[in-house]
KOLLUM-158602 format. One record per atom (N, C-alpha, C, O, CB): x, y, z. Coordinates in steps of 0.2 Angstrom, whole numbers, plus 5000, padded with zeros to 4 digits. Glycine has a CB too. Layout:
// KOLLUM-158602
XYZ...
END
This chain:
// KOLLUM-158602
500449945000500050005000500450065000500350124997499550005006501050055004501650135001501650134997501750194996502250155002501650094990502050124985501350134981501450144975502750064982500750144984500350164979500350244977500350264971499550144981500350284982500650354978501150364975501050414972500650394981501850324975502250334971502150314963502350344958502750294974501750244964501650194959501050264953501150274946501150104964500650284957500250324954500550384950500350394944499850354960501050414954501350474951501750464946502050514943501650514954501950404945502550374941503150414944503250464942502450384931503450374950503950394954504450324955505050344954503550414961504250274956504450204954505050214950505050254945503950174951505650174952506050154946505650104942504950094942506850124949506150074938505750034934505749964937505349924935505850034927506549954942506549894944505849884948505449844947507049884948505849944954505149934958504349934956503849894959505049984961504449984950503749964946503649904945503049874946503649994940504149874941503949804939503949764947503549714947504549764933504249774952504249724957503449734960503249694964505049714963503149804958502549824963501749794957501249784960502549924965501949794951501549764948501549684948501049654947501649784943502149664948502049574950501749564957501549504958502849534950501849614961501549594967500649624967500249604972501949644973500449644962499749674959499649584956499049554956499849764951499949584955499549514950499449444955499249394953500249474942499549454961499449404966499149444970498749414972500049354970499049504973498549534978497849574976497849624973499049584982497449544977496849564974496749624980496449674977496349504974496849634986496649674991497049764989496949814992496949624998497649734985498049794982497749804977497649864977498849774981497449774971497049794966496549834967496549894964496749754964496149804971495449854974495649914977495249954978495049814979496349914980496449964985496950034979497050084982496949924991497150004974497350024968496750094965496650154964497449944963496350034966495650064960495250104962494850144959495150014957495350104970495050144976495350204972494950244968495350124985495950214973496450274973496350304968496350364969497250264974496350284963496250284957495450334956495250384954496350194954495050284959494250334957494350384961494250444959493450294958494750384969494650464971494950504968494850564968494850484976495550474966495850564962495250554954495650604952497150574958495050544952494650554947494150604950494050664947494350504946493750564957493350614958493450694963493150744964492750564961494050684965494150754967494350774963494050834964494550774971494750774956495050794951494350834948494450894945495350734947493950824948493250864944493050894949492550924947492450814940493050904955492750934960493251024960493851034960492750884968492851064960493051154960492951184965492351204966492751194955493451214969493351254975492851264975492651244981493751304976492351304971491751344970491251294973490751304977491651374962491351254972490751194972490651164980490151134982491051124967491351194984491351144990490951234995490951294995492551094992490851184999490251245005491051285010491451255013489451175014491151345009491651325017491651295022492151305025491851365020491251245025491051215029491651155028492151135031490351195028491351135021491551055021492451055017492851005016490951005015492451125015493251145014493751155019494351155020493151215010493251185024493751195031493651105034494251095036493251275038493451075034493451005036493950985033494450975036492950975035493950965025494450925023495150975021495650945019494250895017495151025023495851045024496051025033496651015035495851115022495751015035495751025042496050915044496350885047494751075046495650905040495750835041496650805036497050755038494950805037496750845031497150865027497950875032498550845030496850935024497750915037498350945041498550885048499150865051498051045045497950865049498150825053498550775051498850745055497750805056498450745045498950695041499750695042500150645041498850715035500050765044500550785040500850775048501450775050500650865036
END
């Protein structure tokens, strides 16, 4: 699961890509967890500041910071 945001941004050498994709072909739990990642930046990717309430903007930045 670490190397899914690397794997995403094409950050990976190529040795690791290939060793994180051979490990994609035996884990189904990494597939799904792949594809997860995958539809959320899709769907934040279409979402526009304008669109979010300050409410729920100040929340997910707020949830955002505590990550770090």
């Amino acid at each position: 699961m670490e190397l899914v945001t690397e794997y995403l941004d094409d950050a990976l050498t190529e040795r690791e890509r290939a060793g994180f994709e051979a490990h994609l072909a035996d884990c189904r739990d990494c597939v799904v967890y792949l594809d997860q990642m995958r539809r959320t930046i899709a769907a934040l990717g279409a979402l526009r500041r304008e669109r979010a309430s300050p409410v729920a903007r100040e929340a997910l930045l707020a949830a955002f910071r505590s990550w770090v």
